[in-house]
N, C-alpha and C positions, 0 to 999 in steps of 0.2 A: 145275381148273375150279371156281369157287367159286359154285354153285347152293344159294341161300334154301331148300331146303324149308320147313321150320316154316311162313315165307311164304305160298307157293305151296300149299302142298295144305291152309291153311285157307282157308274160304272168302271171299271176297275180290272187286273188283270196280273200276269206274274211274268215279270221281262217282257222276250218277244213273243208271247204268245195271245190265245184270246183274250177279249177282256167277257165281263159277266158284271151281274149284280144282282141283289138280291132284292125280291118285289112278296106281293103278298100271296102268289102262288108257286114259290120256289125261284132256284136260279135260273136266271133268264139270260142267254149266253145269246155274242156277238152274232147277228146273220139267222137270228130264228127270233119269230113276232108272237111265240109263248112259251112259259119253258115246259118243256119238255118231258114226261115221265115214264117209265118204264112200257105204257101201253095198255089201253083198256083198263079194268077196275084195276084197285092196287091190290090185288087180290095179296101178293105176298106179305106187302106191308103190313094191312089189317090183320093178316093172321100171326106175325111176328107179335105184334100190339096185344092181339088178344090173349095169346099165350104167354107172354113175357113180360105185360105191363106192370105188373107188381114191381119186379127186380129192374127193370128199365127207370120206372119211376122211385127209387133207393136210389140207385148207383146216380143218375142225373142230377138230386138235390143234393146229394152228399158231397159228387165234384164239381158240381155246380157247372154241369156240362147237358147245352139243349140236348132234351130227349131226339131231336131230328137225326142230330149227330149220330146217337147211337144206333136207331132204328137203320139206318143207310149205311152204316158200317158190318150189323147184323145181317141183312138184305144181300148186303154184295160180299162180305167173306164168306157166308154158311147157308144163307138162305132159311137161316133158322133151324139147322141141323146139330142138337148140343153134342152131338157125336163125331163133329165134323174134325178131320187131321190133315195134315200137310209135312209132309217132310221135306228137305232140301238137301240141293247137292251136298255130300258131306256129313248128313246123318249118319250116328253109330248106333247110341242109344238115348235113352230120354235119363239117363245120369251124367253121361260122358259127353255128350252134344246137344243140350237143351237148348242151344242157340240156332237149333237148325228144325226145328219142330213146332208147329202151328198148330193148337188144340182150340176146340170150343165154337161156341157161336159166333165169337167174334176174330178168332185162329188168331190168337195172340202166341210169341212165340213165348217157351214155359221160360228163360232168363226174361225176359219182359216184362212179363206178369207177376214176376220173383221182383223184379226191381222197383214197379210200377204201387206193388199192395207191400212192400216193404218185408216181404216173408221169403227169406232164404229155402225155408223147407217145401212152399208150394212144388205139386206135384201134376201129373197128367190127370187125376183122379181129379182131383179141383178144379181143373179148367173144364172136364166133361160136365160139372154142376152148373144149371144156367145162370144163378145166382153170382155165384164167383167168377165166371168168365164176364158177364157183364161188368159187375167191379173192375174187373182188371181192365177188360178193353177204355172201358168209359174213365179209369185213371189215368192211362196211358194218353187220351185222347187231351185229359185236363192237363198232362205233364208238357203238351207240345203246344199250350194257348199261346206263349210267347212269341211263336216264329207265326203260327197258323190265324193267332187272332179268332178263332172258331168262323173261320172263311172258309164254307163249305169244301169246294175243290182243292184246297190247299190241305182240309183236314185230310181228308181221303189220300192226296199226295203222300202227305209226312205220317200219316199212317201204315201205310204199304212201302214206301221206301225208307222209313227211318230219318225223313226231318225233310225238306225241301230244298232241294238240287234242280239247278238248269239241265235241262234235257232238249237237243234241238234235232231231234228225229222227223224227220217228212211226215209221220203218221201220228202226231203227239203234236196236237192241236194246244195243248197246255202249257208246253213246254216246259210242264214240270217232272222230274224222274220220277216211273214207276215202273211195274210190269206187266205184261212183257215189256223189257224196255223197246225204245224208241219208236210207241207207241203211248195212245192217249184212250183206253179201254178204261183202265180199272178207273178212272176219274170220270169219264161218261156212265158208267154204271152206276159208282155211287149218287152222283146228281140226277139220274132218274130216279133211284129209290127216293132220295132224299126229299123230292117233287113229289112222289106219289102220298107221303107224308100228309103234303098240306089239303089231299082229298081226303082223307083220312080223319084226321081232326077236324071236322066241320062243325061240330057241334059248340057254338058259343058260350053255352055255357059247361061244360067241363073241358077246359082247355088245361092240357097238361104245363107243368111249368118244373121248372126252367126249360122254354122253349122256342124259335123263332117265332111260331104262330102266334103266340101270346103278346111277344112282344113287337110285334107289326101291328096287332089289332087296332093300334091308335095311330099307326102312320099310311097317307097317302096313297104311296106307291102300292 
């Protein structure tokens, strides 16, 4: 897995928005002296971890995508609900408008997940399996490294809006497009889960991999 640090843990940012970097206990954003996590134990993450680590730890070596990633994308789309749905404006049916439909733990929409695992016939049945909604979400996540570089905030961005757009909302400290727009919510969410990760994984020796933790262990910051 080939993760920029030098990159990533100088400080760093998207246009005119904050900047960030990444240190050995998560992203550590402009104007705050540690970063930041969802609050008190990470109670959701460990149990996301616990329940999911099998399929978490497939889908991450396979796309060669840090398990953080995932965990913080499972955290902040479902909270770890494999039952979890979303429709949007414009839903009909889940034949006629799979492009408007979020299923699974990581509410990937079903044309997505269809594009992303390269299976036309995927269906709403498959993304309810945790197994194959991780696949999908965590392919998806490895199909956007290009623009995103596996830069936490950026993932999360081009996750939930479909690739990385200037957004210059009062309330959207990022400045990157998400939702609600003109607002900076779904990218402060993910980056706490994401954080809450690195309490999570304490244990030096069973460090999951392909992961930031793993791969900070030998650097500085």
């Amino acid at each position: 897995m080939a993760i920029d640090l030098p990159t990533l843990t100088a400080p760093h940012g998207f246009r005119d928005g904050i900047r960030w970097e990444l240190t050995q206990k998560g992203v550590l954003c402009e104007g705050e002296t540690r970063p930041k996590g969802s609050g008190g134990k990470p109670a959701t993450v460990t149990r996301i971890w616990q329940t999911f680590e099998a399929d978490i730890r497939t889908a991450a070596s396979r796309y060669e995508v840090p398990v953080e990633l995932i965990l913080a994308t499972i955290a902040t789309e479902s909270r770890g609900n494999p039952a979890a749905e979303r429709s949007e404006p414009g839903f009909v049916s889940y034949e006629e408008t799979p492009h408007r439909v979020s299923i699974g733990l990581m509410q990937t929409l079903i044309s997505t997940a269809r594009e992303a695992l390269g299976d036309s016939a995927l269906g709403p049945e498959n993304l309810r399996d945790p197994a194959t909604a991780i696949l999908a979400g965590t392919a998806y996540i490895a199909s956007q490294k290009r623009v995103t570089k596996f830069d936490p905030p950026k993932v999360a961005c081009a996750y939930n809006a479909g690739g990385l757009y200037h957004q210059q909302g009062v309330n959207n400290r990022w400045k990157m497009r998400q939702f609600p727009i003109g607002t900076g919510a779904h990218a402060d969410r993910f980056v706490a889960w994401f954080n809450d990760c690195f309490m999570v994984f304490g244990d030096p020796d069973d460090l999951p991999e392909p992961s930031f933790v793993h791969a900070l262990r030998g650097s500085p910051r």
